[in-house]
C-alpha positions, 0 to 999 in steps of 0.5 A, a space after each residue: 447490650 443485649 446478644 440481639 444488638 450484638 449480632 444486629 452490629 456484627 450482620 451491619 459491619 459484614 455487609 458493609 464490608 463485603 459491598 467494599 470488597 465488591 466495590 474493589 473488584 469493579 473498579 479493578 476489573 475497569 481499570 484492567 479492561 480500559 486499555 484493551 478498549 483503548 487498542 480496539 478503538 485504535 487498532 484500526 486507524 493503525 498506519 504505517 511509518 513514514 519511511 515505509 516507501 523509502 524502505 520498499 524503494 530501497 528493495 525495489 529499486 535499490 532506492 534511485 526514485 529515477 530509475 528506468 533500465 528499460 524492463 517495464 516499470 519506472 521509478 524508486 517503487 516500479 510502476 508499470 506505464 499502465 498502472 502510472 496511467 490508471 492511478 492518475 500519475 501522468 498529472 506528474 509526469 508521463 512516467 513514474 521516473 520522470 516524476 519526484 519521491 513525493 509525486 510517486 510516493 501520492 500516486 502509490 498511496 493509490 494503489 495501496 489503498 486500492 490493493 493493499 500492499 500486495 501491490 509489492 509482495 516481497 517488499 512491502 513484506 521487507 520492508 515491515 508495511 502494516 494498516 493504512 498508507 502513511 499520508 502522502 503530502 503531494 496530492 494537491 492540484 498546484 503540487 501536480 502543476 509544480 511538478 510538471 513544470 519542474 523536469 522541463 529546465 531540469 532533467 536537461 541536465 542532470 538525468 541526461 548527464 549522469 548516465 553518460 558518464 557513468 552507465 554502469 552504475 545504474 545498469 541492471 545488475 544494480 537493480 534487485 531482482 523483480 519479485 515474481 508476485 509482482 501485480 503492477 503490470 500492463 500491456 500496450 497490445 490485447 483486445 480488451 482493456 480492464 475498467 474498473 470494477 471487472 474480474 477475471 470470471 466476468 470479463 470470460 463470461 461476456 466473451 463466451 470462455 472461461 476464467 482459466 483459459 483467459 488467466 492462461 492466456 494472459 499470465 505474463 499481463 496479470 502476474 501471480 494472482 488471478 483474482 487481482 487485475 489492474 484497470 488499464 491491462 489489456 487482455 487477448 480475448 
């Protein structure tokens, strides 16, 4: 063969060799990127487990779904009467302690999904909550209706026994500590009533005052957080 054919072969061979060697590198660079797209399409949907509420009952209430020790809130994950009202729970029961696990457990995917689980700062922090509520299997009409019948012919015999003969055991020194952050309150006097929608700066404004001087007046009402008010609270204006 003559030198010309002889580079001619050579120059072929080294193309040859370096589309593979490009090709190599595409596919490897895919195969690296393919499961960080697989968690950016998945990271959103994340939810937490299941047991994430029995989890916050345990913090909240030392886990008893019926408790009601007289300080204002009711249940295994302490609802106040205003929130249990704002978020649809009397369709279960007048209280949240009147109602089962499930019912309360439908009615606080409400409230998470509406304030986050800030709803239950310190123990929804404990109790290791991330992403979305879990699904609630207790949302249904005929579910809220099986409920509602269901404390008539049995509460008359278990809550109103058990604490006669043994108070002290669901006395307050059982039940943790509230957490002071807690955004679940309510208040049967005030002369305005939160709808849904308002803020704090908005509600001042159409009264001729400000957000301070009302955040101060109503601290006890809204807790920690200025900005996180709850449909149902009644302000002093």
């Amino acid at each position: 063969m003559s030198a010309c054919a002889d580079s001619t072969h050579e120059n072929s061979h080294k193309a040859r060799t370096a589309n593979k060697t490009r090709t190599t590198a595409v596919l490897a660079g895919a195969a690296l990127l393919a499961p960080l797209g697989l968690l950016a399409a998945t990271g959103d949907a994340a939810a937490a487990d299941s047991g994430v509420w029995d989890r916050i009952a345990q913090c909240e209430s030392g886990g008893n779904w019926h408790i009601n020790t007289g300080n204002g809130y009711y249940g295994g994950l302490q609802f106040s009467a205003g929130t249990w009202r704002a978020y649809g729970g009397t369709a279960y029961a007048p209280t949240a302690d009147q109602a089962s696990r499930s019912a309360q457990i439908a009615v606080a995917s409400k409230v998470q999904h509406a304030q986050g689980w800030g709803a239950w700062p310190t123990c929804s922090a404990r109790a290791g909550a991330y992403g979305n509520a879990p699904a609630s299997g207790a949302g249904s009409a005929a579910g809220a209706a099986t409920t509602k019948s269901a404390p008539k012919s049995a509460p008359k015999s278990a809550p109103k026994s058990a604490p006669k003969s043994a108070p002290a055991k669901q006395a307050p020194a059982k039940t943790p500590a509230r957490p002071s952050g807690h955004t679940n309150r309510g208040s049967s006097r005030g002369d305005y009533t939160v709808r849904a929608g308002d803020t704090l700066s908005a509600i001042a404004a159409r009264h001729g005052t400000t957000w301070r001087k009302l955040y101060a007046a109503n601290e006890t009402v809204i807790g920690g957080d200025p900005d996180l008010i709850v449909p149902g609270q009644r302000l002093d204006v």
